[in-house]
C-alpha positions in Angstrom: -70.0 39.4 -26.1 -69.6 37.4 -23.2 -67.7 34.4 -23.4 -69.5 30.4 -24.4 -69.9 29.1 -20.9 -68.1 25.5 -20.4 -70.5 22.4 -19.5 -68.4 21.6 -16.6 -68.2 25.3 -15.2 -69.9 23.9 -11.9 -67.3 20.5 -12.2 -63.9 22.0 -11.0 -61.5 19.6 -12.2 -63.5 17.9 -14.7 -62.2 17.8 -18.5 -63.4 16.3 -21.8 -61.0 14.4 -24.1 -61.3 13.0 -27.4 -64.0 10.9 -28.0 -66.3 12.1 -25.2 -64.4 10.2 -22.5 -64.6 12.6 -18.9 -61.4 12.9 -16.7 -60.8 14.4 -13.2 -57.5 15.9 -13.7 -55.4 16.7 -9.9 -51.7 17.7 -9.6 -51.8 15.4 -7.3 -53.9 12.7 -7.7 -53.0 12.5 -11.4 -56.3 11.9 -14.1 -59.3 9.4 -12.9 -62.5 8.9 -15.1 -65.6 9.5 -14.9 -68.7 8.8 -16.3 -69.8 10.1 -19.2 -73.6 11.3 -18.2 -72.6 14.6 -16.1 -76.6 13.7 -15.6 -76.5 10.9 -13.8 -76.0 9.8 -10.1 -73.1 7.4 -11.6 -71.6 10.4 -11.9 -72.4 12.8 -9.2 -71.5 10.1 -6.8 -68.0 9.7 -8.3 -67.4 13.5 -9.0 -68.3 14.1 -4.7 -65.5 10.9 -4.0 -62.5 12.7 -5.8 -63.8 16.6 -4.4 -63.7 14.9 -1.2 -60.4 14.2 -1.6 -59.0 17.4 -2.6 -61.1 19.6 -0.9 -58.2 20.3 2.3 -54.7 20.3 1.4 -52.5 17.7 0.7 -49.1 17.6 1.5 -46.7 16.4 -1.1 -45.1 13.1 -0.1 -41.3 14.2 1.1 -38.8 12.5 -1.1 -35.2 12.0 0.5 -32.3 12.5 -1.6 -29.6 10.6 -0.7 -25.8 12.2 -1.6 -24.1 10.8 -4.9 -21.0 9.5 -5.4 -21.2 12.8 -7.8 -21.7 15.0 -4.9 -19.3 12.9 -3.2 -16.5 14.1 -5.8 -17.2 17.6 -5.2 -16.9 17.5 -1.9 -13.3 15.9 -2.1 -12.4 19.1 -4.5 -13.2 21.5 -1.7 -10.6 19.8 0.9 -7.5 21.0 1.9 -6.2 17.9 0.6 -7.6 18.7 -3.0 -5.7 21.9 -2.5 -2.4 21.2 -2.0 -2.4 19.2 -5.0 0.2 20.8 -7.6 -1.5 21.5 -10.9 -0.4 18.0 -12.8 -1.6 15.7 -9.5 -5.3 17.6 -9.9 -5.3 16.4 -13.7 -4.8 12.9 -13.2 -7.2 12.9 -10.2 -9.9 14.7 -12.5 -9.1 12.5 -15.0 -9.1 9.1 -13.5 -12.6 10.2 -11.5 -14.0 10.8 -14.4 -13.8 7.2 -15.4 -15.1 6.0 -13.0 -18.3 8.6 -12.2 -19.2 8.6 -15.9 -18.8 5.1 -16.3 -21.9 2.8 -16.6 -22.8 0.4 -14.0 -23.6 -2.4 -16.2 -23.6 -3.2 -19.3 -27.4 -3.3 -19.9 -28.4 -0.3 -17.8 -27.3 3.7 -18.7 -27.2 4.7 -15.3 -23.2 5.9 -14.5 -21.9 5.1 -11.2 -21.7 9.1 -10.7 -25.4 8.7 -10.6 -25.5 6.3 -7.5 -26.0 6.5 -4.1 -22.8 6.8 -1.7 -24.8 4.4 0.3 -25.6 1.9 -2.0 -25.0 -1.7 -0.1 -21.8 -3.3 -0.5 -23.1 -6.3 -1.5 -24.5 -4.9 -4.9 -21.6 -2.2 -5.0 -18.5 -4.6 -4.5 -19.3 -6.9 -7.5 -20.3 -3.7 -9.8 -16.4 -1.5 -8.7 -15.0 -4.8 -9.5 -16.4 -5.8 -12.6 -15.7 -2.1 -13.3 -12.0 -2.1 -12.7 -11.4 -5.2 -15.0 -11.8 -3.2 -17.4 -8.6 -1.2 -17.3 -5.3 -1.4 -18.1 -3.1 -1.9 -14.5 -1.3 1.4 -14.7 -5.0 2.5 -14.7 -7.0 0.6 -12.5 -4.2 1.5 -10.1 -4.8 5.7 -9.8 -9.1 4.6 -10.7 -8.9 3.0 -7.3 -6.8 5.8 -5.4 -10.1 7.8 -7.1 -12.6 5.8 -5.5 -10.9 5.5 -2.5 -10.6 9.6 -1.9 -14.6 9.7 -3.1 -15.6 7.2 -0.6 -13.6 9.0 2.1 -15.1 12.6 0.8 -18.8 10.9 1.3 -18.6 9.4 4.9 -16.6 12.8 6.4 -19.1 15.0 4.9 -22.8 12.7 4.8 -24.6 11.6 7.6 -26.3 9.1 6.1 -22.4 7.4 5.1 -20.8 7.8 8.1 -21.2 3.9 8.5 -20.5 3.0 5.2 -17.5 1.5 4.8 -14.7 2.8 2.0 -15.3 0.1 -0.3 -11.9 1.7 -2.6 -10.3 -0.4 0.2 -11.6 -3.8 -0.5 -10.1 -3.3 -4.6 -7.0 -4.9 -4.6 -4.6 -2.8 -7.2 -2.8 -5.4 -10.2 0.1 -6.1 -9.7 2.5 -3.7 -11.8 5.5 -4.8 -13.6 8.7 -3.6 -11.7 9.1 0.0 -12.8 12.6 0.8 -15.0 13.9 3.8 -13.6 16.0 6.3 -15.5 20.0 5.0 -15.1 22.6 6.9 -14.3 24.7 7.9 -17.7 28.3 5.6 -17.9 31.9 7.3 -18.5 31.8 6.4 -22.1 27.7 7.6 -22.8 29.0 11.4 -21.1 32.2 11.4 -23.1 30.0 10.2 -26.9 27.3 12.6 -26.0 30.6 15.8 -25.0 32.2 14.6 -28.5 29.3 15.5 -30.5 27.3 18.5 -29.0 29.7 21.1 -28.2 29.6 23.9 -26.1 27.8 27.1 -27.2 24.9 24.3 -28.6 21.3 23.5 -26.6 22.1 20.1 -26.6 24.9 20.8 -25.1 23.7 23.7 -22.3 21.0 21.3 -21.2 23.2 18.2 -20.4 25.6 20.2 -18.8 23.3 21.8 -16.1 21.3 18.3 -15.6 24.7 16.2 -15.4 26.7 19.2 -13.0 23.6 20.5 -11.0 21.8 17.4 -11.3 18.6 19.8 -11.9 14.7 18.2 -12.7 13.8 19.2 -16.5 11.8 21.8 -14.9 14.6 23.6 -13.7 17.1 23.0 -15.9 14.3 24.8 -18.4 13.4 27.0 -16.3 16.7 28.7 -14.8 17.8 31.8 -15.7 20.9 33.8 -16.0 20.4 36.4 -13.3 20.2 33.5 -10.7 23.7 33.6 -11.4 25.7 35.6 -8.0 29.4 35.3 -6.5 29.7 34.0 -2.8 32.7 34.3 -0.3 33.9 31.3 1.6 36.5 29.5 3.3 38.6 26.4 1.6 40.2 23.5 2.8 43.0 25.6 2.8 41.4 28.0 5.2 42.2 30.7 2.8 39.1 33.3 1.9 37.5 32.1 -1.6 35.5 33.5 -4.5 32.8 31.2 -6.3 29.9 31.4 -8.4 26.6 30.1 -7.2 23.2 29.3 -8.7 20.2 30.7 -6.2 16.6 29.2 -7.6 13.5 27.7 -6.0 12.6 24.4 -7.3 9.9 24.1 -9.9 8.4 21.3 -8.2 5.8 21.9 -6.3 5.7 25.1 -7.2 2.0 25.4 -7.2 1.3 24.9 -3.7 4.4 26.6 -2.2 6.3 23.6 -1.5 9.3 23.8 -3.8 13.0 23.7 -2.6 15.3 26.8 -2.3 18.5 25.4 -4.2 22.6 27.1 -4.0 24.6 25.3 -6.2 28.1 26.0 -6.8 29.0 26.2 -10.4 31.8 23.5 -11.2 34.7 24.2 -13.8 32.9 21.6 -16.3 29.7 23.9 -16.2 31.4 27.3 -16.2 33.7 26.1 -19.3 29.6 24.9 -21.0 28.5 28.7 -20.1 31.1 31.0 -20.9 30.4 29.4 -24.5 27.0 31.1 -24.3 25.4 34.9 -25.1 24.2 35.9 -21.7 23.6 39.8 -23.4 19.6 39.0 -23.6 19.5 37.2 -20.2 16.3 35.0 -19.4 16.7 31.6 -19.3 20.3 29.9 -19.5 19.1 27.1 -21.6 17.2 28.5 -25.2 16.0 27.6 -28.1 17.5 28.4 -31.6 14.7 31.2 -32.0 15.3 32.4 -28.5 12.7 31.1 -26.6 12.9 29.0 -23.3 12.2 25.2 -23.9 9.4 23.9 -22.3 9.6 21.5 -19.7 7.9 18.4 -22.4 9.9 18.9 -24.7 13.2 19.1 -23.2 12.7 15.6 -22.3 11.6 14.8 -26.0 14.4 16.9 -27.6 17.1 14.7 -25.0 16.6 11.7 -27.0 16.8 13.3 -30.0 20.1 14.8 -29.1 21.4 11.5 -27.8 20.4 9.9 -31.4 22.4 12.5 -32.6 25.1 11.7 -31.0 24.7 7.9 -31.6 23.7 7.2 -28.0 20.9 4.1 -28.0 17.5 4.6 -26.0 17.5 5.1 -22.8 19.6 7.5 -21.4 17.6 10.5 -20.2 17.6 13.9 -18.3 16.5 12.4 -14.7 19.7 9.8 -15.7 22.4 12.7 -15.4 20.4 13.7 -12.0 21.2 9.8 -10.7 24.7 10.6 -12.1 25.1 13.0 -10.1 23.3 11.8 -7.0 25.9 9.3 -7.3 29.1 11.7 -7.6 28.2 12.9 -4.5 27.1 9.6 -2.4 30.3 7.6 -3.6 32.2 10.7 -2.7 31.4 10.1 0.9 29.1 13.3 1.4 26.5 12.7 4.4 23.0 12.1 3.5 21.7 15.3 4.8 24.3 17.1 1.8 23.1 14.8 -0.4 19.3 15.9 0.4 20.2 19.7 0.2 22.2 19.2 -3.4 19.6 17.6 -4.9 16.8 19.6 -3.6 14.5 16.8 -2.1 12.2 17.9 0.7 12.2 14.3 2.2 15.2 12.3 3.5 13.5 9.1 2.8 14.1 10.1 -1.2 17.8 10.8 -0.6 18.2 7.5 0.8 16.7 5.7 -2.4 19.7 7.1 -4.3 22.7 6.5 -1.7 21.3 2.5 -1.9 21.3 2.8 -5.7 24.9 4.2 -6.0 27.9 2.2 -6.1 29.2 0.4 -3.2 32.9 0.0 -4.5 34.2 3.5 -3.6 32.6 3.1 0.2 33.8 -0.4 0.5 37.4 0.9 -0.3 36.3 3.7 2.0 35.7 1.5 4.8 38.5 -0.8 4.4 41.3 2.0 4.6 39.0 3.6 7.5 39.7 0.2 9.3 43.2 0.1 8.6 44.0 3.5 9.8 41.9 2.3 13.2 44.0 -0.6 13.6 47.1 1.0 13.3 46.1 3.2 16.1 45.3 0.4 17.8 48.1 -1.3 17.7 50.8 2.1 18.6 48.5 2.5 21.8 48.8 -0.9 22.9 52.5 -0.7 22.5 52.4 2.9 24.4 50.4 1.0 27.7 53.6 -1.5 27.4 
C-alpha cells in the first residue's frame, strides 16, 4: 500500500508544528512562519519570498578563528627551547601554565583565559593578567608570569595575526621575593657532632662522607656507584710517579637533555677510611639503603635531617651545605677558579664565582699579605744589588 501523501508534498521546506502553526525550515536561513491557509495568496506569496531565497546556493558566511592562548601553549611545547628542558623544569612550566590557561577571566564569567584570543587588546588584557596574578602567592606569581611570558612569545613567532602584539608577560612586574636563605656551609664543630654519632659502615654516615669530600649534588651522591671506582697514575709534588683512586661519573644534572658534567674526583683519605667500612661484594650504588636499595634522590635530602636530629644537630644543615663546604676547602686553599669549576662540576664559570665570593676571605687575605712580603723582600735585595 502506498504510502499517506504529506499536505505540503508540493511545499519543500514547509513543516507543521503543534497547534497548526506552519514553519519554513532552512539550514541556513533557520525557521520563518507562514501562514496557516496553504490556500491562500497570504501564503503563496510568502512561501515564493523564502524559495526565492534558497533556490541558488548560498555560501556559508566564513568565520575566522583567531589562535588561543591555548594554541599558543602548544606551540611553545614543540620548540627547541621546550626541549631542552630537563624533566623537573617541563613540570613546573606545565604546571604554572596550567594556572593560568585554566584560570577564569573574571569572576562573573566561565570563560578561562586558555579560551582567549592571543590578540585580545591590551587594554582589556592588562587589567584581567593583573587582577589574575594577585591572586597568587609571590613564589608563584613569579614562574605564572615566566608562563605567560614564553605563551606570548610562542603566539607572535608562530601567528600572523600576533606578530604585532606586544608580549604583555613583560608589562607584569614579578613581587618582590624575600632574600632567598641558601644552604650554609657545615662549621668544624657541626662535621665533628654529626662523625661522633653516625659511624662508618652506617648510611648516614656513607652519604655525608661523599657530599662533604666530593662535594656531590644529592643526585649523585644517590646515584654513584661502586664500579665508577678506577686507579690513575700521576706525578706529585715530589715529581715521583703516584697511584690514586679516582671517581669517573657524569653528573645527574641535566641528564635529560645531554648536558650533564663528566666528573674525576680523587678519593681523599677521609672518604677511603668511610668506604673501606662498606660491603662492595653486591656492587651498585655506594650509598644503600638498609634493605639494599639505592636511596632516591627525595629522600636523601629528607633522611639528612633526620640523621642530623639524630645526631643532635639543629635545622638547617643540609646535603647542598657539605657541597658549599667544600667549595670552600678548595677556594680558601688558593685553587684557581677554573679548578674550582671542574671539582664541582658546574658547566658555567659565572656559578663558580658565586661560591669563591661566599668563602672566607681570611685565609686569602693572609695569602696576600705574605705574597706581599715575599715581593718586598725581593724588592729590596735588587735595589741593594743595582747599588
Amino acid at each position: 500500500m502506498a504510502g499517506k501523501k504529506s499536505k505540503f508534498e508540493a511545499y519543500p521546506g514547509v513543516r507543521e508544528l503543534a497547534g497548526g502553526k506552519l514553519v519554513f525550515r532552512h539550514k541556513l536561513l533557520g525557521q520563518r512562519a507562514l501562514p496557516k491557509d496553504i490556500t491562500s495568496e497570504e501564503f503563496a506569496r510568502a512561501y515564493e519570498e523564502l524559495r526565492l531565497l534558497v533556490s541558488g546556493p548560498i555560501e556559508p558566511k566564513q568565520t575566522v578563528k583567531f589562535k588561543t592562548f591555548k594554541d599558543a601553549y602548544a606551540e611553545w611545547k614543540k620548540t627547541d627551547e621546550w626541549k631542552a628542558y630537563d624533566p623537573k623544569t617541563v613540570k613546573g612550566h606545565e604546571r604554572h601554565a596550567k594556572a593560568f590557561l585554566e584560570a577564569e577571566v573574571t569572576p562573573d564569567t566561565a570563560a578561562k583565559f586558555g579560551e582567549l584570543e592571543c590578540n585580545t587588546p591590551e587594554a582589556e588584557m592588562l587589567p584581567w593578567l593583573r587582577k589574575h596574578m594577585a591572586t597568587h602567592a609571590p613564589h608563584k606569581a613569579k614562574r605564572v608570569i615566566i608562563a605567560i611570558r614564553k605563551i606570548y612569545a610562542a603566539a607572535i613567532v608562530s601567528f600572523d595575526e600576533c606578530q604585532a602584539v606586544r608580549n604583555l608577560g613583560n608589562d607584569l612586574v614579578a613581587p618582590k621575593l624575600p632574600p632567598a636563605i641558601g644552604s650554609k656551609p657545615w662549621p668544624v664543630e657541626i662535621v665533628e657532632k654529626f662523625e661522633r654519632h653516625h659511624q662508618p659502615g652506617t648510611a648516614a654516615r656513607t652519604a655525608f662522607a661523599l657530599a662533604r669530600f666530593f662535594g656531590n649534588r644529592r643526585g649523585d651522591v644517590s646515584a654513584v656507584r661502586w664500579d665508577q671506582i678506577s686507579t690513575v697514575r700521576y706525578i706529585d709534588e715530589n715529581g715521583e710517579p703516584a697511584v690514586a683512586s679516582v671517581i669517573e661519573f657524569k653528573t645527574q644534572k641535566n641528564k635529560a637533555n645531554g648536558r650533564n658534567v663528566e666528573m674525576t674526583l680523587v678519593i681523599r683519605d677521609e672518604l677511603q677510611h668511610v668506604l673501606n667500612a662498606l660491603d662492595r661484594s653486591k656492587g651498585g650504588t655506594i650509598l644503600k639503603t638498609r634493605a639494599g636499595n639505592p636511596f632516591s634522590e627525595k629522600s636523601l635530602t629528607n633522611q639528612m635531617a633526620v640523621w642530623c636530629e639524630q645526631a643532635g644537630i639543629k635545622a638547617g644543615f643540609t646535603l647542598h651545605g657539605l657541597r658549599k663546604t667544600y667549595a670552600n676547602e678548595i677556594a680558601e686553599g688558593a685553587a684557581d677558579p677554573f679548578t674550582l669549576q671542574a671539582a664541582m662540576g658546574h658547566a658555567h664559570i659565572s656559578t663558580t664565582q658565586i661560591y669563591i665570593r661566599n668563602m672566607d676571605k681570611t685565609p686569602a687575605a693572609f695569602r696576600a699579605v705574605e705574597a706581599a712580603t715575599r715581593r718586598s723582600a725581593e724588592v729590596r735585595k735588587l735595589r741593594a744589588l743595582a747599588k
